[in-house]
C-alpha positions as a Markdown table, in Angstrom:
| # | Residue | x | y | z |
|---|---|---|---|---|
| 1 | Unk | -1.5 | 15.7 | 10.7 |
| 2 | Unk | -3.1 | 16.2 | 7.3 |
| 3 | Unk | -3.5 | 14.6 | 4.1 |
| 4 | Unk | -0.1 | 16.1 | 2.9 |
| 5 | Unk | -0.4 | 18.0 | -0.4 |
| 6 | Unk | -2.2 | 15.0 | -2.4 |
| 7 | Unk | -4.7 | 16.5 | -5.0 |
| 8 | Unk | -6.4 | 12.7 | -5.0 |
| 9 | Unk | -6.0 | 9.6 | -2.9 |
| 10 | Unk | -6.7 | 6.3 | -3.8 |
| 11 | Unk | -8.8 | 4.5 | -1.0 |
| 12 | Unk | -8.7 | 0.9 | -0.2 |
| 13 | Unk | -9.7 | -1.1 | 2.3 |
| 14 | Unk | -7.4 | -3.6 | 4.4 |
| 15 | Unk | -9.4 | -5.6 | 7.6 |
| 16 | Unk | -11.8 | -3.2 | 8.7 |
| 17 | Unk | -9.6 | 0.2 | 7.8 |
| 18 | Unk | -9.9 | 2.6 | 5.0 |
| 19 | Unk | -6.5 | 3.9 | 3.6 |
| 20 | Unk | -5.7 | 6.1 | 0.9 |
| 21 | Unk | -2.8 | 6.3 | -1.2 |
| 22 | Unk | -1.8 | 9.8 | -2.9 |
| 23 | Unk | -2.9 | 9.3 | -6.9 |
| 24 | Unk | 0.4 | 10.6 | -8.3 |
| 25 | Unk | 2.4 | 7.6 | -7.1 |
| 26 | Unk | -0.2 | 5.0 | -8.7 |
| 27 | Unk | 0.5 | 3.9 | -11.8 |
| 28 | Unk | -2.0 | 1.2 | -12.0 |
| 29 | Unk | -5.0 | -1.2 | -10.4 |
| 30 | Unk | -5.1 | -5.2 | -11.4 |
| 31 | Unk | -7.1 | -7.7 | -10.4 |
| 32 | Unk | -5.3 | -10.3 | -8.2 |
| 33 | Unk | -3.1 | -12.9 | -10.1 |
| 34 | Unk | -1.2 | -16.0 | -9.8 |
| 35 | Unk | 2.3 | -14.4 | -8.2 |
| 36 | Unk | 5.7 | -16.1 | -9.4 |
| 37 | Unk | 7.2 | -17.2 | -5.6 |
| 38 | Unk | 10.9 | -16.2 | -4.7 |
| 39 | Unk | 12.3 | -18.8 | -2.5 |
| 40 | Unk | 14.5 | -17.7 | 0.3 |
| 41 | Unk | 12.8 | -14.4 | 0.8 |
| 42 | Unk | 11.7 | -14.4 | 4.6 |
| 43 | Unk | 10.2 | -10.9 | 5.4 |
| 44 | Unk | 10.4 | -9.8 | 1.8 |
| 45 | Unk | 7.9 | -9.4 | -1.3 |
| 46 | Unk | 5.2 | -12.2 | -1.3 |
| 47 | Unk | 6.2 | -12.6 | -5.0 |
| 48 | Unk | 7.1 | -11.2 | -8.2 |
| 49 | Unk | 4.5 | -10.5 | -11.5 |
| 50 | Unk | 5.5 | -9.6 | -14.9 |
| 51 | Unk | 3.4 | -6.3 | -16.0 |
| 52 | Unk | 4.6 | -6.2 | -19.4 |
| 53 | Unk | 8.0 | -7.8 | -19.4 |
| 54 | Unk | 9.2 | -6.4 | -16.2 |
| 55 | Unk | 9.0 | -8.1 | -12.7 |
| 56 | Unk | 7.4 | -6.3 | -10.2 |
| 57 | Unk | 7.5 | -7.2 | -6.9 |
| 58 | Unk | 4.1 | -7.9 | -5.0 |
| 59 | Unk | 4.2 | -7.0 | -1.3 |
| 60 | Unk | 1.7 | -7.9 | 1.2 |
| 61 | Unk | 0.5 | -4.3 | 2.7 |
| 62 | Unk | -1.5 | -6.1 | 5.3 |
| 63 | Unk | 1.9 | -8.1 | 6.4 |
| 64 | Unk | 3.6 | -4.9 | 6.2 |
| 65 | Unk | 1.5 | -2.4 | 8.5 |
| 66 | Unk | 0.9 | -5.4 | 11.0 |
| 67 | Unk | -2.4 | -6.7 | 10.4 |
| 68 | Unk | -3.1 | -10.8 | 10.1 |
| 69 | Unk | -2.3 | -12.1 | 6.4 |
| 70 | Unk | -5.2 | -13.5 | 4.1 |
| 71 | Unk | -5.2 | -16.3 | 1.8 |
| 72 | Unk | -4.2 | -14.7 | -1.6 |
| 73 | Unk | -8.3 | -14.8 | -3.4 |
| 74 | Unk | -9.0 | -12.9 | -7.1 |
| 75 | Unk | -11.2 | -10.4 | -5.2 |
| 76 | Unk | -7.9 | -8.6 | -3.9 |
| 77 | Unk | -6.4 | -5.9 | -5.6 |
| 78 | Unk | -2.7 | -5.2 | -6.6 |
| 79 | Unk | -1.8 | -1.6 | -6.4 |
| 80 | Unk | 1.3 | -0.8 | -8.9 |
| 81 | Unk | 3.3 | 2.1 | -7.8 |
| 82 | Unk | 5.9 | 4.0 | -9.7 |
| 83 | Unk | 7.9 | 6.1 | -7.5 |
| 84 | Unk | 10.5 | 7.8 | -10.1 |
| 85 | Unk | 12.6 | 9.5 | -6.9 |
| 86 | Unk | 12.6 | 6.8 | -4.9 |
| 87 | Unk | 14.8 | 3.8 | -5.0 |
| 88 | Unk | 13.2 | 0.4 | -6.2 |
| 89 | Unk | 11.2 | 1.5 | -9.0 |
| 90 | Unk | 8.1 | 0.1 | -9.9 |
| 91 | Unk | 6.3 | -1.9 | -6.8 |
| 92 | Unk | 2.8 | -4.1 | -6.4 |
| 93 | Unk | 0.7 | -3.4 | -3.1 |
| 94 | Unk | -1.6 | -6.5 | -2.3 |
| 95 | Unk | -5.0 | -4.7 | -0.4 |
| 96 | Unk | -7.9 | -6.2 | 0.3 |
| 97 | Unk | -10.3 | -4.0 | -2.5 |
| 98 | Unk | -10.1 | -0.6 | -4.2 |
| 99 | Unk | -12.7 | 1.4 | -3.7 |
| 100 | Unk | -12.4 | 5.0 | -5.4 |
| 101 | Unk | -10.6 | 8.3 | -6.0 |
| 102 | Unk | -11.5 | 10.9 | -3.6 |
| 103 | Unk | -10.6 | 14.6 | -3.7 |
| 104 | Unk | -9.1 | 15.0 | 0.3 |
| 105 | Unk | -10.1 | 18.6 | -0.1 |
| 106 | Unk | -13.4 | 17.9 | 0.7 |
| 107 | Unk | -13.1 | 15.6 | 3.5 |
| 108 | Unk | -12.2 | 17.2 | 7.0 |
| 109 | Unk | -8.9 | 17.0 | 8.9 |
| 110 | Unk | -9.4 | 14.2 | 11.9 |
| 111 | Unk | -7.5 | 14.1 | 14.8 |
| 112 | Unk | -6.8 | 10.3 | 15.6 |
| 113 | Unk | -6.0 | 8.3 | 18.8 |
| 114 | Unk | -5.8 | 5.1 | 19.1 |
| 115 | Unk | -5.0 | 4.7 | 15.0 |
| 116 | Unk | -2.8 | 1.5 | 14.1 |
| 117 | Unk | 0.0 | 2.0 | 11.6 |
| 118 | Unk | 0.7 | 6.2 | 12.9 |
| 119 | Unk | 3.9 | 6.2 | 12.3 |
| 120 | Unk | 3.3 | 5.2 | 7.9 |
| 121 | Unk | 0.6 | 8.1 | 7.9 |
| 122 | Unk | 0.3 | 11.7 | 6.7 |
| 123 | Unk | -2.9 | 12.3 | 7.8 |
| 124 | Unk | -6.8 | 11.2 | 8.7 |
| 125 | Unk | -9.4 | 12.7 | 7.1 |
| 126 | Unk | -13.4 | 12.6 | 8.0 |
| 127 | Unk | -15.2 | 11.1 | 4.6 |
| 128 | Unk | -18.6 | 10.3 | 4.3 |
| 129 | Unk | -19.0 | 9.1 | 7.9 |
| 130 | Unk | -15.5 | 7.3 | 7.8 |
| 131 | Unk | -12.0 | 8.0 | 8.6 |
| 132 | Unk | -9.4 | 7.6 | 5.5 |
| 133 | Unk | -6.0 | 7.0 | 6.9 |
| 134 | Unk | -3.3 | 8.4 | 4.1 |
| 135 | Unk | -0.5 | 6.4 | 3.7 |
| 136 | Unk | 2.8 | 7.9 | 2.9 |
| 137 | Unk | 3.9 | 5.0 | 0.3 |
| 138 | Unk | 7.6 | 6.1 | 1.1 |
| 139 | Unk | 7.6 | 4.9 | 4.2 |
| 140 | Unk | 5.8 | 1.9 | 3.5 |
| 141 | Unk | 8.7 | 1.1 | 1.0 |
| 142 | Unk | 11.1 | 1.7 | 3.8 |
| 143 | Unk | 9.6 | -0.7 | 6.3 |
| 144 | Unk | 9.1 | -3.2 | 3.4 |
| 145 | Unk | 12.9 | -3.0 | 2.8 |
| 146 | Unk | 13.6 | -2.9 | 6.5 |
| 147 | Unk | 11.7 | -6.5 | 7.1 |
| 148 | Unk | 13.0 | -8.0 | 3.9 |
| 149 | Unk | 16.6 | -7.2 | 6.0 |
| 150 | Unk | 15.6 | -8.6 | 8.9 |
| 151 | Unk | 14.2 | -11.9 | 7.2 |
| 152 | Unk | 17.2 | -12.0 | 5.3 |
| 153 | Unk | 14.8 | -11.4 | 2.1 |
| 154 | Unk | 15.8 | -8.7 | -0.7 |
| 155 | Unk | 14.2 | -5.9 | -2.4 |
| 156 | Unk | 14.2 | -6.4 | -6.1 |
């Protein structure tokens, strides 16, 4: 694998594991708030904000990629993406803390074994004595759907 065609990645930390996130699909960084709850919404977004008079829904990327949920606290991070040619719009990406924007190019291609979360990846790459693992936000938004099915949740 390897880091896709992304000029910059956003990297983020959830548990112990760096991620990035391909810069041209962010559209924004906010401090944690309060999230609006949706009742009956098993598997789906852990709640709804309003970024300038339109709800966005907040999903927990730990919950998604199979990691143990954290009590919601105002040194998380929401990530706002802005997918135009996907379906679903504008989305908010709970992660533990945003670090920085990193140029992949200078970061080397790793091979990885043993790396959760594979299959929602486009590549590892070697930074500053760490591995980044690129998400593909795509397919995060299709698992995210996929579980609000299951829990018979809904994506706004």
């Amino acid at each position: 694998m390897t880091q896709g065609n992304a000029k910059h990645l956003l990297t983020f930390n959830l548990a112990e594991w760096f991620f990035g996130m391909p810069l041209e699909g962010v559209q924004e960084v906010q401090r944690m708030v309060e999230l609006a709850s949706l009742p009956q919404t098993p598997g789906g977004p852990r709640g709804v904000i309003n970024l300038r008079g339109e709800t966005v829904p907040v999903w927990e990327l730990r919950a998604i990629l199979g990691f143990s949920s954290l009590e919601l606290h105002p040194d998380q991070n929401i990530i706002i993406t802005s997918l135009s040619r996907m379906a679903g719009g504008r989305q908010g990406w709970i992660v533990d803390q945003v670090h920085e924007v990193v140029d992949p190019s200078l970061g080397q291609p790793a091979p990885f074994h043993d790396v959760p979360v594979a299959e929602y990846l486009t590549g590892v790459i070697r930074m500053e004595g760490r591995l980044v693992l690129v998400l593909e936000i795509g397919r995060i938004l299709k698992r995210a759907d996929e579980l609000a099915r299951a829990g018979k949740g809904r994506l706004l």
